[in-house]
N, C-alpha and C positions, 0 to 999 in steps of 0.2 A: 504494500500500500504506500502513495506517496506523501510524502510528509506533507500539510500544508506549510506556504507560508504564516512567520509568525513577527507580529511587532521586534521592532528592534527597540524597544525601550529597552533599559538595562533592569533587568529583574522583573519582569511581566510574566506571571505564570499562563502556560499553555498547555491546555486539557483536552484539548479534542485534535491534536494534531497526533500522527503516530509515524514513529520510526519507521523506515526502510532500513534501517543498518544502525549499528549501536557499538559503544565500545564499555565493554561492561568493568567496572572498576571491583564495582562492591556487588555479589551476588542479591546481595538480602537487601540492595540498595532500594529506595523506594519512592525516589525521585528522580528524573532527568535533567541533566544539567546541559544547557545549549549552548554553545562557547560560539559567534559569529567570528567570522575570518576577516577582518576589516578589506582584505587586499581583496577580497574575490566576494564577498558575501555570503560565501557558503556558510551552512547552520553544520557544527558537529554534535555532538550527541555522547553524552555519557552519566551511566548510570550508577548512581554514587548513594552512600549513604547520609540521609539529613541529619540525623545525631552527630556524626565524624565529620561532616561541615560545619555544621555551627561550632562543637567543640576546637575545632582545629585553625577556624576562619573569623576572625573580627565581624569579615563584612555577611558571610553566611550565616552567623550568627544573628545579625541586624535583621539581614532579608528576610530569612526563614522563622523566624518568630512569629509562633502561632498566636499570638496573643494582642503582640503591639503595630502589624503593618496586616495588609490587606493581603498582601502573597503572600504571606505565611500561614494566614488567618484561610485560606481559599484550599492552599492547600495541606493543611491539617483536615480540614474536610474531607478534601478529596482521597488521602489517604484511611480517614478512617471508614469512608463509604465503600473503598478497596476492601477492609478487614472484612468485612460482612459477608462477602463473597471465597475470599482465597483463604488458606489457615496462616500463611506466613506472608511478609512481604518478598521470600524468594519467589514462590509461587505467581505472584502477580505479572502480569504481562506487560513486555518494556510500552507497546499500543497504550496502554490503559493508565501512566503510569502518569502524575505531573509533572509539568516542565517546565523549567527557570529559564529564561532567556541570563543570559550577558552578554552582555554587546563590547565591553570594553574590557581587556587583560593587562591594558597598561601599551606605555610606546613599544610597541615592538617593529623593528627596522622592515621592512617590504622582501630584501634578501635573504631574512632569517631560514634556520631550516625549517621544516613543517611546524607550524604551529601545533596540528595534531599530537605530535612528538612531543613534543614539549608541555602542551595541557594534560596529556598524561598523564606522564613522568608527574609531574606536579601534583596532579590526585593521586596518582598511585603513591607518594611521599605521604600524602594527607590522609592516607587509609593504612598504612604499612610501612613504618619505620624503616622495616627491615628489605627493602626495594634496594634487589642490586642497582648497582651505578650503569650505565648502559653502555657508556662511551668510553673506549682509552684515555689515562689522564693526561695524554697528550692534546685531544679536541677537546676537553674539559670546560676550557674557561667560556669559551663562545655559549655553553648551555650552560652554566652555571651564572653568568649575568642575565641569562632571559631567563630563566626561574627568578632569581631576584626583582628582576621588571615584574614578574604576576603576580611573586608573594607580597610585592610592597604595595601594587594597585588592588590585590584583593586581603591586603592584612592578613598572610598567615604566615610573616616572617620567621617567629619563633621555630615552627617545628621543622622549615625547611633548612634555618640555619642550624637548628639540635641536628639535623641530618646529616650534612654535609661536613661537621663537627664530626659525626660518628663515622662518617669514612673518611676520615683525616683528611678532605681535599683542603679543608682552612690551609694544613700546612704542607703540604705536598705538591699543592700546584704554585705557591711561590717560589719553591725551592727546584722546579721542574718547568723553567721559564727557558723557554727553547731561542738560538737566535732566530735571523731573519734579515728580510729587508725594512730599512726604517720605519716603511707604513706599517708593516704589520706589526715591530715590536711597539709602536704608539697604539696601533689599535687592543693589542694585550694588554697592555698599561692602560689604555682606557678603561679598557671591559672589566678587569680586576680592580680598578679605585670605584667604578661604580657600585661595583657588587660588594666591596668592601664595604664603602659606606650605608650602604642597603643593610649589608649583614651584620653590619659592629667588630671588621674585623682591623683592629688595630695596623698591625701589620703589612697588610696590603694597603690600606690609606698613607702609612708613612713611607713606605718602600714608593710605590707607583707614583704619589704623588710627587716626589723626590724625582724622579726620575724626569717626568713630564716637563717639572719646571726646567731641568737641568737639561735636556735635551731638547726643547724645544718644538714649535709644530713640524712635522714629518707628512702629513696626510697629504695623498697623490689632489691634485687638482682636478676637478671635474670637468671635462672635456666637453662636454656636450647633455646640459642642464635639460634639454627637450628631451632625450632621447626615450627616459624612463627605463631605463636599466637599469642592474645592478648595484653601476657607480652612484646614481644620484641615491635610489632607496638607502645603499649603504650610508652614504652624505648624513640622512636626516633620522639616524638611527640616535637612540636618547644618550649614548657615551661618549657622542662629538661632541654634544652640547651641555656638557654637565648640570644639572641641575640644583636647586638652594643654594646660587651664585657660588659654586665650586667650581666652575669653570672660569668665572672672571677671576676668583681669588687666586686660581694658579698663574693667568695672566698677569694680576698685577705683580705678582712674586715674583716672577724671572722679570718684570720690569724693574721689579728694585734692585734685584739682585744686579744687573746687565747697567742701570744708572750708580750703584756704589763702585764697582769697577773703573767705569768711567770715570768718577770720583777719585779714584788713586792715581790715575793717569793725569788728571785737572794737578792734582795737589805738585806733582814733583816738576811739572812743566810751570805752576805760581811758583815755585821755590827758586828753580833756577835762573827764569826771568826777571820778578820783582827783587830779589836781594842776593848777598854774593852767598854762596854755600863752605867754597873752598875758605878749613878756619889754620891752616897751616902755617901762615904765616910768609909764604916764599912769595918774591916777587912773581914767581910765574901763576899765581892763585887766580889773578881777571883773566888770564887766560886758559885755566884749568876748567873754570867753571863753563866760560864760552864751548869749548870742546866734549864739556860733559851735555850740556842740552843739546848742541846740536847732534852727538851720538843718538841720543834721549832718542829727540823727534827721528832721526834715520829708522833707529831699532820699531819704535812703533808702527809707524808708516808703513816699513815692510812687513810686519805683521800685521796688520790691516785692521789696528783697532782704533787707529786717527787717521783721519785725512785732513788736509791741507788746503783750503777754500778761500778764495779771492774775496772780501768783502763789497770792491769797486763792483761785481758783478755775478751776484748772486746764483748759486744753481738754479736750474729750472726746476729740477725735481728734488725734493726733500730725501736721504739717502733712507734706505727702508732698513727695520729695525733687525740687527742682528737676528736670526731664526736656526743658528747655528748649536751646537753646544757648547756651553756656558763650563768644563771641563778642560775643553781645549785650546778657550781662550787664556785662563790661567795657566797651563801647561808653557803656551807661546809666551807669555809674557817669564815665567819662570826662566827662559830661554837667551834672558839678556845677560851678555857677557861682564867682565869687570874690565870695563874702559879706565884708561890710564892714560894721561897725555905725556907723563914719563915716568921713572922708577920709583920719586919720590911720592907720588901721589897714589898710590895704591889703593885707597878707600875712600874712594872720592867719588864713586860713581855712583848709579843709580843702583846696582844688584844689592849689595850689603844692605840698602834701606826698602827696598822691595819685597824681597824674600820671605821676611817677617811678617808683613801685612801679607803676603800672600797664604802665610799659614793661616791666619786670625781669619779670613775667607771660608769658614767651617759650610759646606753648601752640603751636607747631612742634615745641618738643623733649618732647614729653608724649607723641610717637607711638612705639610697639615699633621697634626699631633688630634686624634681622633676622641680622644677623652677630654681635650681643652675645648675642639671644636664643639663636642656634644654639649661639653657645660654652659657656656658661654660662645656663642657664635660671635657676635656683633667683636666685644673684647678680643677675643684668637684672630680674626683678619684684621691681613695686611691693606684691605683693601679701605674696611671702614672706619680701623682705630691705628693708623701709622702710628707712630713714635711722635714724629715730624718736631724733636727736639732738637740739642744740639748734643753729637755724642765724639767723646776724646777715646784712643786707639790705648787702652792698657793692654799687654800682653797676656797678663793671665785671669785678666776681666772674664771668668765663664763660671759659669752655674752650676747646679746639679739638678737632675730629671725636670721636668717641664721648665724649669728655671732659665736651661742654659736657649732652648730655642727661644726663650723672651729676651733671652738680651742680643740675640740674632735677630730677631726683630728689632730692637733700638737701632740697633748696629744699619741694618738695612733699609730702613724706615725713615732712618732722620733728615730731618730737615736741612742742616750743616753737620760736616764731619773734619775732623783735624787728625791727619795722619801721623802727625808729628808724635813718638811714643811718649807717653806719660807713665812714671811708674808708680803702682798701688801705693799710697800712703798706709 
């Protein structure tokens, strides 16, 4: 018999439509659960138990409440007009059985694998702890963020994350993070800060997020925005665009991170222009100093983290923001030689006062710390509560446990910085 059409309100019970084909989750189950396919429309079908939904489900719990909503109230009915007839609800026929519309599972990307698969997996979790894993822990992470997408739209995060808990993927699939080419380790690191944050796994929010800021966007450009392939669906999948402004907050973070650097290069280029540096005392000191900046400006330039701009006539185009890794520009800069205009002058250069500040550049602690952020959102971002003081370079100026990334936030956040070391009174 063919199914009818049924409303796509989300949670509208349907009584008089009857399965063609069913995926039975829970034998004794005594409701049908209709999951629509936003990409295609199609209606799926699964027969589930209403006790282990509602216990299991925030939002099944709301829906299915015989007492306080109208679907739930409809079909408690309908269910016990069933009993009168069959002795059990195994007995009952899937035709005969009530049906929950849901129309919404949460963002799921257009290129995902079968929805099917996945809405399973998900009730078979929510009926049966003990549900093998399906997939090698290699393809893991792509179906472990679209679970976390359904458990978070339909509130039954708890038992999917006690699951995934209970087969160690929490710590197995960070520790089992495979290479690749840049898009796809960005898109990994996406998939697992989302699911992280979804699931409360410390971990994967500090690890991924770290990385993100620190490497930068990666993601292939979209060629051809009409086509409605793969590329664009992947595009407007919900781990491009991270969501509860985690996605700006990582933005602004390599923005501060990539403007303090530039900062250290501002300070030693003021030093050597506005006053003499060389304190030697030799007549050849004015011209010690002249051959230490102009070194300066050579070494940078060839490493490509200054350029050199005409003010008589402006560039056309504003130069686009470093999108590189923020690793390797420290690495280049680490790379400058110890310039000497002669034998006497040995520590005169830029290396000996570099190096230092380039250790105090801690970019471990520049990653979301998931227990500050759950406390206090507004307070933890870089975005809404900078420093924006003025912060002086001590060397062993650092904290302990949540402490020490807050003073990496002063450090990266401030308004003015003074490179010049000061030592802890």
């Amino acid at each position: 018999m063919t199914r009818k059409t049924a409303s796509s309100t989300d949670g509208t019970p349907n009584f008089s439509a009857t399965p063609s084909s069913e995926v039975v989750i829970c034998k004794e189950g005594e409701i049908m659960l209709e999951i629509i396919v936003p990409t295609t429309g199609a209606h799926n079908h699964y027969r589930c138990s209403r006790t282990i939904l509602q216990s299991q489900s925030e939002y099944f719990n709301v829906l299915l409440d015989p007492i306080k909503f109208s679907e739930g109230i409809a079909i408690e009915a309908k269910v016990f007009e069933l009993s009168k007839h069959y002795t059990d609800h195994a007995s009952m026929p899937a035709s005969k059985l009530p049906s929950v519309i849901v129309s919404d599972v949460g963002q799921l990307p257009k290129a995902c694998i079968s929805l099917n698969t996945v809405i399973r997996l998900f009730l078979n979790i929510l009926h049966d702890p003990a549900t093998p894993w399906p997939v090698p822990r290699s393809q893991s992470i792509s179906l472990v963020v679209l679970l976390a997408i359904i458990a978070d739209r339909l509130a039954a995060i708890r038992p999917i994350k006690e699951y995934l808990r209970a087969q160690r993927l929490d710590t197995t699939l960070l520790k089992d993070k495979k290479g690749g080419t840049a898009y796809k380790l960005e898109l990994d690191n996406r998939q697992r800060l989302l699911a992280g944050l979804i699931f409360g796994f410390p971990s994967w929010v500090r690890q991924c997020s770290a990385t993100l800021i620190i490497d930068g966007p990666q993601r292939r450009p979209t060629t051809n925005m009409d086509s409605g392939g793969d590329e664009e669906a992947e595009d407007h999948a919900l781990w491009w665009t991270l969501p509860n402004g985690v996605e700006e907050e990582l933005v602004c973070r390599r923005t501060y991170v990539l403007g303090t650097i530039s900062s250290v290069q501002k300070h030693f280029l003021d030093l050597y222009i506005k006053r003499p540096q060389c304190r030697l005392g030799y007549g050849s000191s004015p011209q010690c100093d002249s051959f230490q900046l102009g070194q300066m400006l050579r070494f940078l330039t060839r490493k490509g983290s200054i350029t050199m701009e005409s003010t008589l006539s402006p560039a056309l185009e504003e130069p686009e923001l470093y999108n590189g890794n923020i690793i390797d520009i420290i690495a280049r800069l680490r790379e400058c030689p110890s310039y000497q205009i002669d034998e006497n002058h040995s520590h005169c250069g830029l290396r000996t006062r570099l190096l230092p500040i380039l250790d105090r550049l801690e970019l471990g602690q520049v990653a979301m710390c998931l227990t500050c952020w759950e406390e206090d959102r507004v307070k933890e971002s870089w975005l809404e509560s900078p420093w924006q003081g003025s912060w002086e370079f001590k060397k062993r100026d650092r904290g302990m446990g949540c402490q020490e990334h807050r003073k990496a936030k002063e450090m990266y956040t401030a308004a003015e910085r003074d490179w010049t070391p000061v030592q802890p009174g």
